[in-house]
C-alpha positions, 0 to 999 in steps of 0.5 A: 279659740284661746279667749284673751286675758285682761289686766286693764281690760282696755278697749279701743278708744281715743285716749292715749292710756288704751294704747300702753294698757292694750300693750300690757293686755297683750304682754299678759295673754302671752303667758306670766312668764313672757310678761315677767320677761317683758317687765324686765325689758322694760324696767331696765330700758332695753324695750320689747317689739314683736309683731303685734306691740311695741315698747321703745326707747329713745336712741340717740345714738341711732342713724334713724330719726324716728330713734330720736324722741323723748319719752317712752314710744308704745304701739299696739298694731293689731286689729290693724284698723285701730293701730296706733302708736303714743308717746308717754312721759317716762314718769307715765310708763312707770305707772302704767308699769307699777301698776300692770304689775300690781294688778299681775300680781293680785291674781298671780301672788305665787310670782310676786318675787319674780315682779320684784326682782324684775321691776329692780333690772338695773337700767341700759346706759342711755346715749347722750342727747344730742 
């Protein structure tokens, strides 16, 4: 059995924080690369999904409703009874971003680089709002 990583830890509870942190616990058990990959994604508003978390952005130009929110979308879906889905400030996403990406780099010093220049993507030109 591989044992899990944690850069916040987080275990379920009823705050909305345990859902952005449990995604950045799952971006990081996926390897530094992926989350260096997902840190990109997310600083330049692209977002990231796979079957296990979620991180969107609003899109409205999109047909779908559920496109159509303010503020950043995050979803943890496994284990599956404490599956949840928040939404978060763009102001609070940063933070949760920055300081993902501080705790990476105290134990992974060697990609501090990597952070910078993913944390500097340019961002997705947004839609308009309706």
């Amino acid at each position: 059995m591989i044992e899990e990583k944690y850069l916040f830890g987080s275990r379920e509870h009823p705050a909305d924080a345990w859902v952005v942190e449990r995604f950045f616990d799952e971006m990081y058990n996926n390897g530094q690369e992926r989350f260096i990959w997902v840190v990109s994604l997310i600083a330049s508003r692209r977002g990231f999904v796979d079957d296990d978390s979620s991180c969107n952005f609003p899109d409205w130009t999109s047909f779908f409703e559920e496109d159509h929110f303010v503020g950043v979308q995050f979803g943890v879906y496994r284990p599956s009874p404490f599956a949840r889905e928040v939404l978060v400030t763009d102001d609070e996403c940063r933070r949760f971003l920055l300081e993902a990406c501080r705790r990476f780099v105290c134990l992974h010093p060697e990609h501090a680089g990597a952070i910078e220049s993913a944390l500097s993507t340019p961002p997705v030109p947004e839609g308009p709002e309706p």
